[in-house]
C-alpha positions as MATLAB code, in Angstrom:
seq = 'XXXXXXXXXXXXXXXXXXXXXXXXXXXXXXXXXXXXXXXXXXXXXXXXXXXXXXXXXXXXXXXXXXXXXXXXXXXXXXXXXXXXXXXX';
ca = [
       0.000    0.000    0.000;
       1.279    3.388   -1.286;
       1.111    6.369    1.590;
      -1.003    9.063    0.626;
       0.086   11.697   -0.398;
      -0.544   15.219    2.483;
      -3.315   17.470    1.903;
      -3.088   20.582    0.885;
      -3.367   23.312    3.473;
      -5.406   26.371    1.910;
      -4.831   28.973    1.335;
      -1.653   27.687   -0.207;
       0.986   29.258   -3.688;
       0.389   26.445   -5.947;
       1.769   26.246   -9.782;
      -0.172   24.847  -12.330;
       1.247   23.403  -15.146;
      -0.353   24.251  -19.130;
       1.122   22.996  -21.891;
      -0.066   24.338  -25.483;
       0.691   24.946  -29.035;
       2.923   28.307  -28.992;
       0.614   30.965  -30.574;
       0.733   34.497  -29.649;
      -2.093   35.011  -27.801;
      -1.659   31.044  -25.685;
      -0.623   32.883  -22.647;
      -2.911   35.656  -22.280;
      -5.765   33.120  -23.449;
      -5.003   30.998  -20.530;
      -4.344   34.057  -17.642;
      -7.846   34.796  -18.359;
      -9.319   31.511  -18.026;
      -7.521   30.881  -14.545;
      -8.393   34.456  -13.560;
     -11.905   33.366  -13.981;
     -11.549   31.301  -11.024;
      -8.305   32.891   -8.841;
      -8.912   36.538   -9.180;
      -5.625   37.771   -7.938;
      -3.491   36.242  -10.594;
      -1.370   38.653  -12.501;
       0.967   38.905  -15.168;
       4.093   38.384  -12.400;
       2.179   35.134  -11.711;
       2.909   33.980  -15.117;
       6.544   32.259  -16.162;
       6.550   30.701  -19.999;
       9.173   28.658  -21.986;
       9.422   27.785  -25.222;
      10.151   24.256  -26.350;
      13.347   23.557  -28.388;
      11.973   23.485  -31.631;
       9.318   26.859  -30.888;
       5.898   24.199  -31.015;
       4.920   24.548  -27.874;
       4.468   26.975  -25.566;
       4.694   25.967  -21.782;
       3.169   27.765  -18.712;
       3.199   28.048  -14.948;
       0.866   30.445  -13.511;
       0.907   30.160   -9.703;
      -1.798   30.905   -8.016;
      -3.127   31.333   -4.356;
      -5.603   28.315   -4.123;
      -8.656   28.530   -1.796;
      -9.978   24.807   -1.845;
      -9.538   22.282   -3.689;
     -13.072   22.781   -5.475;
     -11.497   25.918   -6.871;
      -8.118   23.505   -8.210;
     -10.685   20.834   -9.321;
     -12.620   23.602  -11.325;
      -9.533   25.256  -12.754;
      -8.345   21.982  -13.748;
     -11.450   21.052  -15.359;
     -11.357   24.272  -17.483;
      -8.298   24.076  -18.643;
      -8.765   20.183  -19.480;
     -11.377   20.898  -21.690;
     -10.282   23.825  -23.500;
      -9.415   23.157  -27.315;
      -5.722   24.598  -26.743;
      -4.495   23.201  -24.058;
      -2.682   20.192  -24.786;
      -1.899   19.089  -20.877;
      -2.548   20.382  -17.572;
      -0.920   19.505  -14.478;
];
């Protein structure tokens, strides 16, 4: 049997992972879509890399989580939007 992993402790800084193809407005696209559900996420809350060969386009916006409704619900957004590729 595996231990289980510790809860999270809200409120809490945690980075979520995007991965998507690299298009100009991929970024912005997805600040708004977390902002919909974490309010006081910024710009300085946002770190991107390119990959080697300039395909994809790869994202952490930390964020100060609430509950883990609000991570389940961000993740489910992002999940199901057409650009996003992965979340973690």
């Amino acid at each position: 049997m595996q231990p289980q992993a510790p809860a999270l402790e809200f409120p809490c800084r945690y980075p979520l992972k995007i991965f998507g193809h690299d298009h100009p407005d991929f970024a912005d696209l997805m600040l708004e879509l977390v902002r919909s559900h974490a309010e006081d996420v910024s710009r300085d809350d946002l770190n991107s890399n390119t990959s080697r060969n300039g395909r994809y386009l790869a994202l952490t916006i930390t964020i100060t989580a609430t509950s883990q409704v609000q991570l389940d619900n961000i993740y489910r957004a992002l999940t199901s939007h057409e650009r996003v590729v992965m979340a973690l």
